[in-house]
Structure formats: structure tokens, C-alpha cells
C-alpha positions, 0 to 999 in steps of 0.5 A: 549789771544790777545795783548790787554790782555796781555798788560793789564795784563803786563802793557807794551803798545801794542807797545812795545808788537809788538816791541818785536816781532820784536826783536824775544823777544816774538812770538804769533800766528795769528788766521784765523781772523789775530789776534796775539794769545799769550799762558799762557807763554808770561805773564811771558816772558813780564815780564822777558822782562821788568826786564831786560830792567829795568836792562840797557840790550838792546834787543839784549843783552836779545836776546843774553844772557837771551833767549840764541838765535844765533842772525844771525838765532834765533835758541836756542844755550841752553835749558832754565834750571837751570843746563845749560846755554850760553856759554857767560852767565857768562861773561857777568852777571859778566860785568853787575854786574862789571857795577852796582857797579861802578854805585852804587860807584859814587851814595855812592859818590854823597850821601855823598858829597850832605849829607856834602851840607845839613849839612853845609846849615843847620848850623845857620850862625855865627855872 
């Protein structure tokens, strides 16, 4: 498919599309015509892009930990499977999630205080 379908298909600008070439995130191949070609796995493999820079990840930290590449040459330091993963993997999920729920913690505070806000402005005054 060309980066126009796979940007309708994902939802992701061709923009981006060419900016995660450029990170080594995604790759396609280029036709006689000079037009980028991607294969059946670069739908799932934008979307898997986009979930986890949902998640707060640079493209260096996908690059690194989620696509298990060596950054200085790009080559594969493990196989994409359920039974290995990257030697730096576990530390780094167990950072993230660390993160997450700090985050999570000052939006429960937050919540709570602006619950107290509401409440008290939503008394009738007393004379």
C-alpha cells in the first residue's frame, strides 16, 4: 500500500508516517516509480507507534525498548516474541509504570480537593 493508504487507514498524517521513517520506527520500500511501499504489517506497527506515544514514550524510547534495536546501527538486539524480550525491558516498564502511578496519585489529589471546591460552592449560603 502507499503512504496515502496507510495514513487513511491509521489516521496518522502522512507527516508523521515519514518522521517514523526517519526514527527507524516504521520502513517501506520504494517502487520503480519512486513511491514509498508499505507491507500488511505497517498498519499494526503505526498503530503500536501511536499507543505508545500515547503512553508518554519518545521515539527513541520505542526505538530502544518496544522495537528491541541497538540505536547506534538499528540492528535487532532480540526477536519480537512472547518468550524474549530486551535486556533493559523490565526496567524500563517497571520506570514507566512507577511514573504512571505518581501521575495517577496527584490526579486522585486533585480530584479530591476540587470535589471539596464544588461542594462548598454548592452550599447555600447561611445568613
Amino acid at each position: 500500500m502507499n503512504i496515502g493508504e496507510l495514513a487513511r487507514q491509521t489516521g496518522v498524517s502522512i507527516r508523521s508516517l515519514r518522521y517514523y521513517e526517519t526514527k527507524q520506527l516504521l520502513s517501506s520500500q520504494r517502487g520503480e516509480n519512486g513511491y514509498r511501499s508499505y507491507d500488511s504489517t505497517a498498519i499494526e506497527r503505526v498503530r503500536t507507534i501511536q499507543f505508545y506515544l500515547d503512553l508518554g514514550l519518545t521515539t527513541k524510547e520505542i526505538f530502544d525498548v518496544v522495537f528491541c534495536r541497538n540505536p547506534e546501527e538499528g540492528e535487532v538486539l532480540c526477536e519480537e516474541t512472547v518468550s524474549s524480550h530486551c535486556p533493559n525491558e523490565v526496567g524500563f516498564y517497571q520506570e514507566k509504570l512507577a511514573e504512571i502511578e505518581s501521575q495517577i496519585a496527584s490526579l486522585e489529589k486533585a480530584k479530591k480537593y476540587l470535589e471539596q471546591r464544588l461542594e462548598r460552592a454548592q452550599q447555600p449560603l447561611s445568613r
